[in-house]
mmCIF file of the N, C-alpha and C atoms, coordinates in Angstrom:
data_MODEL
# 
_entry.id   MODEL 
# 
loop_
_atom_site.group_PDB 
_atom_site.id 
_atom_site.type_symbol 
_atom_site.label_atom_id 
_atom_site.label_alt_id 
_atom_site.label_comp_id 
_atom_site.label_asym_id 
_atom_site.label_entity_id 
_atom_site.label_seq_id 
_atom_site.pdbx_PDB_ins_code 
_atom_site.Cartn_x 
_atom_site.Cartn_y 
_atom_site.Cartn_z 
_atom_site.occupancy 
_atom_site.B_iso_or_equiv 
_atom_site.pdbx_formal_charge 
_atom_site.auth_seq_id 
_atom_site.auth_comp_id 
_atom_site.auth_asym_id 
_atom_site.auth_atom_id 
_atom_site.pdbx_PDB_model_num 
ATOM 1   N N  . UNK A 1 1  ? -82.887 -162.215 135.166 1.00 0.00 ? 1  UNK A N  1 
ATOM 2   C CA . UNK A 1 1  ? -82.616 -163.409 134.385 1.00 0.00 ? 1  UNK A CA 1 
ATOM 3   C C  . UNK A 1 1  ? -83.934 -164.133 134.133 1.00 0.00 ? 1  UNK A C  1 
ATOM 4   N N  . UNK A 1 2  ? -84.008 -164.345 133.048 1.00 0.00 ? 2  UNK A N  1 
ATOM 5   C CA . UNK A 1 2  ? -85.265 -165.508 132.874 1.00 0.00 ? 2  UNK A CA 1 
ATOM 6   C C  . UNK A 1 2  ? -85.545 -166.955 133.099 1.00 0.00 ? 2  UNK A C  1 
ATOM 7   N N  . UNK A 1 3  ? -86.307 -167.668 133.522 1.00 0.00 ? 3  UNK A N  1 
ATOM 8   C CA . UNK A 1 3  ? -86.633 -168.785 134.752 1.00 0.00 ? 3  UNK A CA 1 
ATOM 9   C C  . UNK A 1 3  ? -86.761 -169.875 133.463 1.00 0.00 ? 3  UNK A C  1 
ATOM 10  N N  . UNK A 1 4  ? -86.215 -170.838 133.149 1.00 0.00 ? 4  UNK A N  1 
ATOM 11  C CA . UNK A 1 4  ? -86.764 -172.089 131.978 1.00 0.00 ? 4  UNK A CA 1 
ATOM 12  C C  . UNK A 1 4  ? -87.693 -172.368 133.356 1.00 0.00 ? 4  UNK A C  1 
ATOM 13  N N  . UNK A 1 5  ? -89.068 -173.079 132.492 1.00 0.00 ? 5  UNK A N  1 
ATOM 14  C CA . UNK A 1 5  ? -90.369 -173.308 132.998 1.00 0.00 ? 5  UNK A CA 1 
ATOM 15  C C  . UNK A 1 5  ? -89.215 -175.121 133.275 1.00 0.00 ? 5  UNK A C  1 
ATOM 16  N N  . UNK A 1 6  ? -89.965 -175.259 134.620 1.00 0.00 ? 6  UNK A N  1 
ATOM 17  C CA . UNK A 1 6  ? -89.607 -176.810 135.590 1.00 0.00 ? 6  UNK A CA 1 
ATOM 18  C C  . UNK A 1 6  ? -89.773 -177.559 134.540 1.00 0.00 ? 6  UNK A C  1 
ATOM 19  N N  . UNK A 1 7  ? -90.675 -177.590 133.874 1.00 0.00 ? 7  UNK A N  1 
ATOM 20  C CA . UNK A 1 7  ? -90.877 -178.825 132.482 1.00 0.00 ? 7  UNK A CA 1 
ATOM 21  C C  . UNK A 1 7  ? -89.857 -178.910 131.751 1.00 0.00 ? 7  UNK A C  1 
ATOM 22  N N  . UNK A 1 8  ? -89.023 -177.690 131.083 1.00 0.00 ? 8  UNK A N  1 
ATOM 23  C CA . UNK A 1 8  ? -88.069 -177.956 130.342 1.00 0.00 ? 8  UNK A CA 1 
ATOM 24  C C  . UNK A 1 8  ? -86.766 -178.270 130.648 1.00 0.00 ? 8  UNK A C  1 
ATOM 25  N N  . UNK A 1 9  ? -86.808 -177.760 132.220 1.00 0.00 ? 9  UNK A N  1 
ATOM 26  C CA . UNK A 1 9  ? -85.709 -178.465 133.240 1.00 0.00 ? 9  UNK A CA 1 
ATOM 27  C C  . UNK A 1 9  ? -85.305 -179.805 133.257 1.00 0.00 ? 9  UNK A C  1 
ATOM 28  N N  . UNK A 1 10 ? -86.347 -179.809 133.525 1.00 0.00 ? 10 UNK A N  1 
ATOM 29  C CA . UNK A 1 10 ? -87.026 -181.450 134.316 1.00 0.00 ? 10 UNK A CA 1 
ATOM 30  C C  . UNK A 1 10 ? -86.351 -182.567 132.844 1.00 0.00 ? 10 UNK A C  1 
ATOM 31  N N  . UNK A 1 11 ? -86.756 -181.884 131.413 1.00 0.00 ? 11 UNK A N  1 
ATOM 32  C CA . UNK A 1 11 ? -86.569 -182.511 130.322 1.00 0.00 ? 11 UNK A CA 1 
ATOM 33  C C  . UNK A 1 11 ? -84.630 -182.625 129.898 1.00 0.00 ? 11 UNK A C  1 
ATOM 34  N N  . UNK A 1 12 ? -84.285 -181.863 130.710 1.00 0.00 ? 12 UNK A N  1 
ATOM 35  C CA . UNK A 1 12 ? -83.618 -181.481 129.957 1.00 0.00 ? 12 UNK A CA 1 
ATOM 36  C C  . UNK A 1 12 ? -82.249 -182.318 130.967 1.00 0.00 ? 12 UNK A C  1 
ATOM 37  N N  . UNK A 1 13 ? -82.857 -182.277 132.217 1.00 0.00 ? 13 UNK A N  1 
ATOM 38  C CA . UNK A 1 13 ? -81.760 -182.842 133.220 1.00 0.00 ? 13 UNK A CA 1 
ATOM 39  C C  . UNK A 1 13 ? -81.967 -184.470 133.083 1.00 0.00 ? 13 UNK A C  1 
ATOM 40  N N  . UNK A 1 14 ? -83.334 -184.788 132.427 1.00 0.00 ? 14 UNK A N  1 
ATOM 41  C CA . UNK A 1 14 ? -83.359 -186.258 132.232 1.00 0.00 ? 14 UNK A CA 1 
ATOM 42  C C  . UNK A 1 14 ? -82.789 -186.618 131.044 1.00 0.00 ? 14 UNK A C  1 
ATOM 43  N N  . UNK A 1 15 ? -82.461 -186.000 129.841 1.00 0.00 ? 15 UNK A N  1 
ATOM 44  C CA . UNK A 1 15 ? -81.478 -185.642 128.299 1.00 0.00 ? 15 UNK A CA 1 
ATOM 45  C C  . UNK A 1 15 ? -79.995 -185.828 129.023 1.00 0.00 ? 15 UNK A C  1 
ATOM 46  N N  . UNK A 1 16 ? -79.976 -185.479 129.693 1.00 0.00 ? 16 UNK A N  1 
ATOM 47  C CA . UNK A 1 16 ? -78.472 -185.735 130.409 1.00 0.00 ? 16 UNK A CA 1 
ATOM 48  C C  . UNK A 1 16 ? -77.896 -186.315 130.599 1.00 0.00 ? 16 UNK A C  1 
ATOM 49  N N  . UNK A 1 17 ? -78.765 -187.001 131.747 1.00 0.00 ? 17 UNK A N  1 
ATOM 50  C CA . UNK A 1 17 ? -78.658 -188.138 132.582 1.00 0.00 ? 17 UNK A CA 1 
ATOM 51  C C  . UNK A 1 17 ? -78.378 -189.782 131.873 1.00 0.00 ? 17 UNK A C  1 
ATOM 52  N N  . UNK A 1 18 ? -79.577 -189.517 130.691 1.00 0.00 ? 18 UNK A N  1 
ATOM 53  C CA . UNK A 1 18 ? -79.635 -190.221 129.424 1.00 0.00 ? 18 UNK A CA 1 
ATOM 54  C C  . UNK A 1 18 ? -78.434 -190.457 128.881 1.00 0.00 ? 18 UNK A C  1 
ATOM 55  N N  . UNK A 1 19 ? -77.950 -189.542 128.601 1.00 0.00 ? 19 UNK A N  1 
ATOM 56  C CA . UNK A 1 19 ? -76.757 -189.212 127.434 1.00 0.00 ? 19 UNK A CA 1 
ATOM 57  C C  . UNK A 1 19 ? -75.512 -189.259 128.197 1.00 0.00 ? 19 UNK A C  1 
ATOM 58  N N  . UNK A 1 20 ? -75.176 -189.350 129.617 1.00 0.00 ? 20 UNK A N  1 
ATOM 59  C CA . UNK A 1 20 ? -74.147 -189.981 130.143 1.00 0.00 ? 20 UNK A CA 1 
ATOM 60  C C  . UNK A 1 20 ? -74.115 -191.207 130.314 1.00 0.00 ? 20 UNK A C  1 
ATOM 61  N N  . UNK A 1 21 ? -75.093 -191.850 130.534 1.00 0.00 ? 21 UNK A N  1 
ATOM 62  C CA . UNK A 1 21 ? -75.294 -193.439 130.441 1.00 0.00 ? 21 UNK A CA 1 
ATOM 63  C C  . UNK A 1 21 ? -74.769 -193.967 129.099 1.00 0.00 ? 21 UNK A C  1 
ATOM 64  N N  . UNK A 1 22 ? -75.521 -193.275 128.422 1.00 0.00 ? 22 UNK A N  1 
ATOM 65  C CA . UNK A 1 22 ? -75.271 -194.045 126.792 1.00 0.00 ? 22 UNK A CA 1 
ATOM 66  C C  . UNK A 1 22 ? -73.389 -193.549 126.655 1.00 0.00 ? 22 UNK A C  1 
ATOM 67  N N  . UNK A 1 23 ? -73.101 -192.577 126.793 1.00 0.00 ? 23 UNK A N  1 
ATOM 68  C CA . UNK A 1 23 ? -71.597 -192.103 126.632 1.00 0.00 ? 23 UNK A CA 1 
ATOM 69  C C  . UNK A 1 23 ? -70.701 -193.267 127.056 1.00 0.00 ? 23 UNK A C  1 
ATOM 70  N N  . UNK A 1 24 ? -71.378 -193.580 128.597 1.00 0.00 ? 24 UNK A N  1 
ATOM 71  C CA . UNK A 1 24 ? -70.186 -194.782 129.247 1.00 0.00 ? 24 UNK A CA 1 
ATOM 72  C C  . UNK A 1 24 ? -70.495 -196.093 128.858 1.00 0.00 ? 24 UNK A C  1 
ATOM 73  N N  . UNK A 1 25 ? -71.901 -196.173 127.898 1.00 0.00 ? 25 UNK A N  1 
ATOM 74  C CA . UNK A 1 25 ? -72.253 -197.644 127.074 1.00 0.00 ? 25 UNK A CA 1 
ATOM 75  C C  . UNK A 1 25 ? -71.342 -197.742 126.238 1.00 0.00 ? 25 UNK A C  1 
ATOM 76  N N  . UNK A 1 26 ? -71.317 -196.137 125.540 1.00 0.00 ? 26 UNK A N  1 
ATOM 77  C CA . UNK A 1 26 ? -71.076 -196.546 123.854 1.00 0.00 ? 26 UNK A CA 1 
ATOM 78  C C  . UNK A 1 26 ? -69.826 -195.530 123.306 1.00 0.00 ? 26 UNK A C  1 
ATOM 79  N N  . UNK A 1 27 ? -69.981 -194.386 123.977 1.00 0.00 ? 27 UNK A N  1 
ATOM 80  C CA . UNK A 1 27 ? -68.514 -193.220 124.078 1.00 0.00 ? 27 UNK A CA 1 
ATOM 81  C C  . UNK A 1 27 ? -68.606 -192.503 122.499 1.00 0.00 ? 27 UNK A C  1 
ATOM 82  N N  . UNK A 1 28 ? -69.733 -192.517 121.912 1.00 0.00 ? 28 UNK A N  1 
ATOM 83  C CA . UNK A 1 28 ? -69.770 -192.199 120.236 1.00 0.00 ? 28 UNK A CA 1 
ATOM 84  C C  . UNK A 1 28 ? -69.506 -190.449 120.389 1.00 0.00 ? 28 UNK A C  1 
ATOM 85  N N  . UNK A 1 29 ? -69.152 -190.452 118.552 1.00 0.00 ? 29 UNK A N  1 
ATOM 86  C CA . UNK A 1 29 ? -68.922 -188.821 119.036 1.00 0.00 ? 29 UNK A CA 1 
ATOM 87  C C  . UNK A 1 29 ? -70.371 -188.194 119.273 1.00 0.00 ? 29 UNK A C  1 
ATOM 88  N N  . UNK A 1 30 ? -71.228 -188.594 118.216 1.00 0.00 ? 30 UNK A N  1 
ATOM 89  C CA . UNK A 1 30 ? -72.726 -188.060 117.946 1.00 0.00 ? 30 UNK A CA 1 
ATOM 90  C C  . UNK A 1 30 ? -73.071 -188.274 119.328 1.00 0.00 ? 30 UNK A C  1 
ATOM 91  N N  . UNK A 1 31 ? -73.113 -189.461 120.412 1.00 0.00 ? 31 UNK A N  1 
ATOM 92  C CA . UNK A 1 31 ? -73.466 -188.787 121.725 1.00 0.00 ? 31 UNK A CA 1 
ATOM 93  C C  . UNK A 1 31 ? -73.025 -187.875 122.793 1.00 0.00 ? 31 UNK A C  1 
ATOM 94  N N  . UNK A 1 32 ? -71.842 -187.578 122.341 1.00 0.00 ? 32 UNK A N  1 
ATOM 95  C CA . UNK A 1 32 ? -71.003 -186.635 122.865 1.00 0.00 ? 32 UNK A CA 1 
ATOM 96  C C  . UNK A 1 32 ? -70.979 -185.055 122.718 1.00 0.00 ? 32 UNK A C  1 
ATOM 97  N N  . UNK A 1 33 ? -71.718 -185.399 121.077 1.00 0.00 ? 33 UNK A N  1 
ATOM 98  C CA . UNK A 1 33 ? -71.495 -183.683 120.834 1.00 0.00 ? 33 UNK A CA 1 
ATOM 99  C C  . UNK A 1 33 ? -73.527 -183.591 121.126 1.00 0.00 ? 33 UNK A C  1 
ATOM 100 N N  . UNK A 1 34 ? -74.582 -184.597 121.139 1.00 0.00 ? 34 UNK A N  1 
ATOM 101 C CA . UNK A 1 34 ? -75.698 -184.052 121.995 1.00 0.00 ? 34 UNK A CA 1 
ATOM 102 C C  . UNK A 1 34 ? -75.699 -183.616 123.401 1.00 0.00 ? 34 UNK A C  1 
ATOM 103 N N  . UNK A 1 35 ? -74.263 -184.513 124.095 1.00 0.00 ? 35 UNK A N  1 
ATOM 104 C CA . UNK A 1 35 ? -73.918 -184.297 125.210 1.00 0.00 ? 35 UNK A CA 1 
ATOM 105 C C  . UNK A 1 35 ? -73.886 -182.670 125.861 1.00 0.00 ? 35 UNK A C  1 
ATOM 106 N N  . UNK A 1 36 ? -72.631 -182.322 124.733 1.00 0.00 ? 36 UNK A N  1 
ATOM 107 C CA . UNK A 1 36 ? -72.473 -181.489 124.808 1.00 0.00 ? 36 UNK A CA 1 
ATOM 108 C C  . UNK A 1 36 ? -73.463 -179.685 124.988 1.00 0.00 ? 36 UNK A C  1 
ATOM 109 N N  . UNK A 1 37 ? -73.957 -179.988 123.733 1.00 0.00 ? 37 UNK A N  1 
ATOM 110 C CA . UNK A 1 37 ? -75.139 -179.646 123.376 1.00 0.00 ? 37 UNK A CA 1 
ATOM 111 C C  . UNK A 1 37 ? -76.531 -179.350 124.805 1.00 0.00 ? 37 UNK A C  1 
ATOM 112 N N  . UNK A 1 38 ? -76.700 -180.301 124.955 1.00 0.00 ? 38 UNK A N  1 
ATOM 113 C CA . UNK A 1 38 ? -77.720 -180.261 126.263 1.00 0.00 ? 38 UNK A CA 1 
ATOM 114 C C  . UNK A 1 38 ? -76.967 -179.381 127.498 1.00 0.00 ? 38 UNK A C  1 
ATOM 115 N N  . UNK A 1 39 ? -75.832 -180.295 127.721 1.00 0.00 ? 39 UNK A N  1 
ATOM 116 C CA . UNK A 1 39 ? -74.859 -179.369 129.106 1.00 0.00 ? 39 UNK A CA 1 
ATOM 117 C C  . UNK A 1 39 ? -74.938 -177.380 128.875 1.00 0.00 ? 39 UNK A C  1 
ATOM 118 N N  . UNK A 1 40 ? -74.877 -177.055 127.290 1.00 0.00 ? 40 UNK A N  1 
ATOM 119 C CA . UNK A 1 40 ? -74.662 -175.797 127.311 1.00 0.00 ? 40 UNK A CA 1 
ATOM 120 C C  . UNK A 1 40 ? -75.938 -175.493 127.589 1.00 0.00 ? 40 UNK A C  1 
ATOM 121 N N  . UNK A 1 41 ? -77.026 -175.846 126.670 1.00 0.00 ? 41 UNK A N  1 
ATOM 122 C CA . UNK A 1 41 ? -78.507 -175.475 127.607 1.00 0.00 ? 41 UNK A CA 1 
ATOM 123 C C  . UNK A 1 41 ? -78.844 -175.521 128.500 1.00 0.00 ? 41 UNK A C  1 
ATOM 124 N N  . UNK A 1 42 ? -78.641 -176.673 129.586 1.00 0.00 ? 42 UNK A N  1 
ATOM 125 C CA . UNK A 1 42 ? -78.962 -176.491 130.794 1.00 0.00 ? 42 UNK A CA 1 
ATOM 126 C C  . UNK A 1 42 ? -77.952 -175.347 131.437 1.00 0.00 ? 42 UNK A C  1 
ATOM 127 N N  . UNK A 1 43 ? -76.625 -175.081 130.582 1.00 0.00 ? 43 UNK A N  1 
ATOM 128 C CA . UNK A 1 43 ? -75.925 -174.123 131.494 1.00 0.00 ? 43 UNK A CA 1 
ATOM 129 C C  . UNK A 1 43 ? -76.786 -172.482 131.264 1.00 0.00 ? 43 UNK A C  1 
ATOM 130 N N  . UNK A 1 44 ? -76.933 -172.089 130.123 1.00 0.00 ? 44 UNK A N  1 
ATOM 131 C CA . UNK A 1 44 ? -78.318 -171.195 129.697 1.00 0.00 ? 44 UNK A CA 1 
ATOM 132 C C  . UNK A 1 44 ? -79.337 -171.514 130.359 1.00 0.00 ? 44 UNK A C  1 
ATOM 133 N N  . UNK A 1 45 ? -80.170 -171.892 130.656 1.00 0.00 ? 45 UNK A N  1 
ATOM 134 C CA . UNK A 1 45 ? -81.252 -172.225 130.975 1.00 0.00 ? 45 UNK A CA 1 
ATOM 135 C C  . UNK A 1 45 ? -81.179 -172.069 132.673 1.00 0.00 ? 45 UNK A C  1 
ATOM 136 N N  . UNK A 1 46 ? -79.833 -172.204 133.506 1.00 0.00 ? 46 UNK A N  1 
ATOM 137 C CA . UNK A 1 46 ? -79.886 -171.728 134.719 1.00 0.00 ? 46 UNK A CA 1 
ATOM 138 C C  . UNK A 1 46 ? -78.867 -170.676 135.061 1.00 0.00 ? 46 UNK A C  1 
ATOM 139 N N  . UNK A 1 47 ? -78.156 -170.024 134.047 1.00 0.00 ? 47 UNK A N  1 
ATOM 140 C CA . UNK A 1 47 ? -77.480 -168.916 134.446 1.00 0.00 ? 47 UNK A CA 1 
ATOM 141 C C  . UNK A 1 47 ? -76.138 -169.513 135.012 1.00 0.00 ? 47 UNK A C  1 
ATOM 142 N N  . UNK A 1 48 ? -75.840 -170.735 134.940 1.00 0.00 ? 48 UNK A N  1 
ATOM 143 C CA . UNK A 1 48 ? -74.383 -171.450 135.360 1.00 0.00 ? 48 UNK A CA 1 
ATOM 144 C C  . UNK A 1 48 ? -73.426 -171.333 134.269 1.00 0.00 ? 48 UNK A C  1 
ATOM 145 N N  . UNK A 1 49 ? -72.354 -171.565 134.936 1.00 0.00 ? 49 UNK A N  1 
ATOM 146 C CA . UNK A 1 49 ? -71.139 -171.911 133.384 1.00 0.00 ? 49 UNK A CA 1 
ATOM 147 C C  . UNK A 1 49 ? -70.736 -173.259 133.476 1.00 0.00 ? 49 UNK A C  1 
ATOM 148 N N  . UNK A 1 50 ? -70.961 -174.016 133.875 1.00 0.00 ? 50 UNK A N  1 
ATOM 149 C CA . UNK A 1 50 ? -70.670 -175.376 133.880 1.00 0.00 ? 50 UNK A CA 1 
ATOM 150 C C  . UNK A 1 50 ? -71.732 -176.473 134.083 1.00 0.00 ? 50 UNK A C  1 
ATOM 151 N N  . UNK A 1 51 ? -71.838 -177.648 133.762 1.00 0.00 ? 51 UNK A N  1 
ATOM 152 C CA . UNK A 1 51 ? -72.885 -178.529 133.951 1.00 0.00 ? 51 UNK A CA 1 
ATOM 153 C C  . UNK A 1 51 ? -72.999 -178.947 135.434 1.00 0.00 ? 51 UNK A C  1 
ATOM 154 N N  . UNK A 1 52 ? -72.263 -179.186 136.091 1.00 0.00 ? 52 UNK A N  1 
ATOM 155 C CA . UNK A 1 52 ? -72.461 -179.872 137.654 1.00 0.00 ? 52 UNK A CA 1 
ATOM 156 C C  . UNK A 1 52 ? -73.281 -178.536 138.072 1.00 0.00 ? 52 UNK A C  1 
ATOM 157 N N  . UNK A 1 53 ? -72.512 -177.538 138.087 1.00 0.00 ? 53 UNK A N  1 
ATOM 158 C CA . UNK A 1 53 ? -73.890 -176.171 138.952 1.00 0.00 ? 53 UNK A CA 1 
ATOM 159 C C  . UNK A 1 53 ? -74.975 -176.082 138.432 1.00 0.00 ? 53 UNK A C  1 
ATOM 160 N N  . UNK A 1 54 ? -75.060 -176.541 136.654 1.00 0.00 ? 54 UNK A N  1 
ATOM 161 C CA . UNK A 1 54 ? -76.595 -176.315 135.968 1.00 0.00 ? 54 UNK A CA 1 
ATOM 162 C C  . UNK A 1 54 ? -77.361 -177.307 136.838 1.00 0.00 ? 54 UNK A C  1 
ATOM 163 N N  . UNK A 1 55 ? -76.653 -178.289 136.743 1.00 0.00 ? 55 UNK A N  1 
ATOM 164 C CA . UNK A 1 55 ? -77.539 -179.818 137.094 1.00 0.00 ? 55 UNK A CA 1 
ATOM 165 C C  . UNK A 1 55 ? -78.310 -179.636 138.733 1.00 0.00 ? 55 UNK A C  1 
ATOM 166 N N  . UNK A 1 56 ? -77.788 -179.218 139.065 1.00 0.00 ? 56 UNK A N  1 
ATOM 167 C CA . UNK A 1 56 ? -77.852 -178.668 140.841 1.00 0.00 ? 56 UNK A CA 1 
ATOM 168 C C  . UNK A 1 56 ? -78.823 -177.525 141.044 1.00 0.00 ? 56 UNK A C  1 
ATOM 169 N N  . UNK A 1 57 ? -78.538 -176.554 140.135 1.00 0.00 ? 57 UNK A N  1 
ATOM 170 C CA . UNK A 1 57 ? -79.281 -175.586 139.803 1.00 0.00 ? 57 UNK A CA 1 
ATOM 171 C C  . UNK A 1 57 ? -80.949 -176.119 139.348 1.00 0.00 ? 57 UNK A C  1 
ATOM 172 N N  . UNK A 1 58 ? -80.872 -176.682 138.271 1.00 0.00 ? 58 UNK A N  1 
ATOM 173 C CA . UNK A 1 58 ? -82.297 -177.635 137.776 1.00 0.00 ? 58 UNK A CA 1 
ATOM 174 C C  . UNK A 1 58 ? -82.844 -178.155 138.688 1.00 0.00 ? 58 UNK A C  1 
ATOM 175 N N  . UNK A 1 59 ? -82.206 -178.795 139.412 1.00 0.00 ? 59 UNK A N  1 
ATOM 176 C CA . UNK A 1 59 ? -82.702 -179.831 140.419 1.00 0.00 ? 59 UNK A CA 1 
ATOM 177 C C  . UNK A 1 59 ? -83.608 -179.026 141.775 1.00 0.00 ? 59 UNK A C  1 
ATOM 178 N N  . UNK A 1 60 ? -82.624 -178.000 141.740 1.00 0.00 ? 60 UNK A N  1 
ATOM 179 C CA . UNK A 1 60 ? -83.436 -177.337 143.009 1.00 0.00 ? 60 UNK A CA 1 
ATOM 180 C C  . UNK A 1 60 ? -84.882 -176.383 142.510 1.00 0.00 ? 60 UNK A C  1 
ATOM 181 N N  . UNK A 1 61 ? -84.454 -176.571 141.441 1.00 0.00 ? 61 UNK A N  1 
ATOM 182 C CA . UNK A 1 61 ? -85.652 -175.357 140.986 1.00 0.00 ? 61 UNK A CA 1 
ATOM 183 C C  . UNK A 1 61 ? -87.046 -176.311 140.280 1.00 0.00 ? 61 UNK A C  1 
ATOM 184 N N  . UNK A 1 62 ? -87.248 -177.785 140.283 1.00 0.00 ? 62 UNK A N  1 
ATOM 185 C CA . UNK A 1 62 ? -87.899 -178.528 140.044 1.00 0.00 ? 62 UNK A CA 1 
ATOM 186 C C  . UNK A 1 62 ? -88.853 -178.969 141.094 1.00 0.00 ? 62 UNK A C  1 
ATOM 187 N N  . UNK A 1 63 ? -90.444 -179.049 140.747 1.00 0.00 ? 63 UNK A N  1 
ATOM 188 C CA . UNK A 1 63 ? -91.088 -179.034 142.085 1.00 0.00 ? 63 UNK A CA 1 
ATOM 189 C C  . UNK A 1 63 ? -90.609 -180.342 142.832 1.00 0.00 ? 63 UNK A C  1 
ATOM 190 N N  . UNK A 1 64 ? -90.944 -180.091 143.869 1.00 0.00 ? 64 UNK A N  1 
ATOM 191 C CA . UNK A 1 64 ? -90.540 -181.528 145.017 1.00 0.00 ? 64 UNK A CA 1 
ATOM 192 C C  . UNK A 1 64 ? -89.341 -181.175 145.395 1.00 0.00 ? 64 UNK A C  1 
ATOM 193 N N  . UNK A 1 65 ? -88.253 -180.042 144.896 1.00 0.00 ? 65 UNK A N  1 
ATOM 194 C CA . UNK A 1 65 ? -86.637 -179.856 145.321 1.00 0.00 ? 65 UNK A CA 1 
ATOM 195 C C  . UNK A 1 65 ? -86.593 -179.681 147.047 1.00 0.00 ? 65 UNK A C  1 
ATOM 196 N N  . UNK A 1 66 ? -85.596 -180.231 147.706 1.00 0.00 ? 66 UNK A N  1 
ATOM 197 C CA . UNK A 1 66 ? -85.947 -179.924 148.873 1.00 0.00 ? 66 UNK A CA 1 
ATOM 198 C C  . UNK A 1 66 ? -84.156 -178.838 149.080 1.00 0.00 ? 66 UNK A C  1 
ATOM 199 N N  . UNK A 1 67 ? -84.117 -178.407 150.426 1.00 0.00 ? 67 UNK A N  1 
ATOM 200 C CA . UNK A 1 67 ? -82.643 -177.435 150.195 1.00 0.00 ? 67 UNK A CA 1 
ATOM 201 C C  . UNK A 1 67 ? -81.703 -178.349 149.779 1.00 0.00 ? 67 UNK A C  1 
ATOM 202 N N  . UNK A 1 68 ? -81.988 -179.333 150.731 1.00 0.00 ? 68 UNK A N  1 
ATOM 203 C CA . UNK A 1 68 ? -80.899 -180.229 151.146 1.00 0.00 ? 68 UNK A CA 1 
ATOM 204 C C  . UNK A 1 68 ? -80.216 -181.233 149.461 1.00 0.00 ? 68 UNK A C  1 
ATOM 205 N N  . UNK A 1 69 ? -81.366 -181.218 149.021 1.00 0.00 ? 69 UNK A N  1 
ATOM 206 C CA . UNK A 1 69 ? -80.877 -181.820 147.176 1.00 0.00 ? 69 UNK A CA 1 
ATOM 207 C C  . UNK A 1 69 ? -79.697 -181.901 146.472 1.00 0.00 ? 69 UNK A C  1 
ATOM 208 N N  . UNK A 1 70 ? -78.543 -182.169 146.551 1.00 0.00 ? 70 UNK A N  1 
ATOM 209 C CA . UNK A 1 70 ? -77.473 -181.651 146.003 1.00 0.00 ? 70 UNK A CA 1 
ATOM 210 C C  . UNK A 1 70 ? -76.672 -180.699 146.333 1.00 0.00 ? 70 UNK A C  1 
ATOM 211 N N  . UNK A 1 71 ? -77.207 -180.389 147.285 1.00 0.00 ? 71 UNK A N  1 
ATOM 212 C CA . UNK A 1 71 ? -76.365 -179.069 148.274 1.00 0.00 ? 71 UNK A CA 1 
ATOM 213 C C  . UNK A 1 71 ? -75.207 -179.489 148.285 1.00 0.00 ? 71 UNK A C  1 
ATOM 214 N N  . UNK A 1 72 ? -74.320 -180.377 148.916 1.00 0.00 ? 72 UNK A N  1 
ATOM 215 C CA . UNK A 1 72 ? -73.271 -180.915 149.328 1.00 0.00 ? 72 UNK A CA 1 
ATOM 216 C C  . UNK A 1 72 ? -72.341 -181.598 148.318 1.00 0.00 ? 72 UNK A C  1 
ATOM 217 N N  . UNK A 1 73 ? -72.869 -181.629 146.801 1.00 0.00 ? 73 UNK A N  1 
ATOM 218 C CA . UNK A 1 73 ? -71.793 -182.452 145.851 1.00 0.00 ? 73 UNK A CA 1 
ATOM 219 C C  . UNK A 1 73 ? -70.943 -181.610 145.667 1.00 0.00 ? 73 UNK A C  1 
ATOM 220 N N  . UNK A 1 74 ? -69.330 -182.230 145.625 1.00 0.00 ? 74 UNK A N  1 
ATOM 221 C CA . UNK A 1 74 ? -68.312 -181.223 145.439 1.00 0.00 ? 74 UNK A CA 1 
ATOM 222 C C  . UNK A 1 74 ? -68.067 -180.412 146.088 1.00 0.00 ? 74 UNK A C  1 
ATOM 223 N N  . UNK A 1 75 ? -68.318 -180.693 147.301 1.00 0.00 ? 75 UNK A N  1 
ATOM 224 C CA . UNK A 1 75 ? -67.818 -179.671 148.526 1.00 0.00 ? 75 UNK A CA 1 
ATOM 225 C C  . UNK A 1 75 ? -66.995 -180.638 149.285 1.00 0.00 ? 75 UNK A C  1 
# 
């Protein structure tokens, strides 16, 4: 499988993070379907099928990740 370089991770989990904030500001479709949009890349980009494992996935693979990072959400 091929590795997205930490930079585009890093970009891409902060696009997210972004775009759920604004969702529960503003709930528009246009932020919903970038929403969308980003979640499937980060799900590409780490070999996941869903956004919570991409996001987890990103996170650990970003320098500074420690094990312990997200290990435990949804368990």
């Amino acid at each position: 499988m091929l590795m997205a370089h930490p930079a585009v991770l890093r970009n891409l989990v902060e696009q997210y993070e972004t775009l759920r904030v604004l969702r529960a500001e503003n709930g528009g479709t246009e932020v919903q379907q970038r929403m969308d949009d980003v979640a499937y890349t980060l799900c590409v980009a780490t070999g996941t099928r869903d956004v919570d494992a991409a996001l987890i996935a990103a996170r650990h693979r970003l320098p500074g990740a420690r094990p312990e990072d997200d290990s435990l959400i949804g368990v």
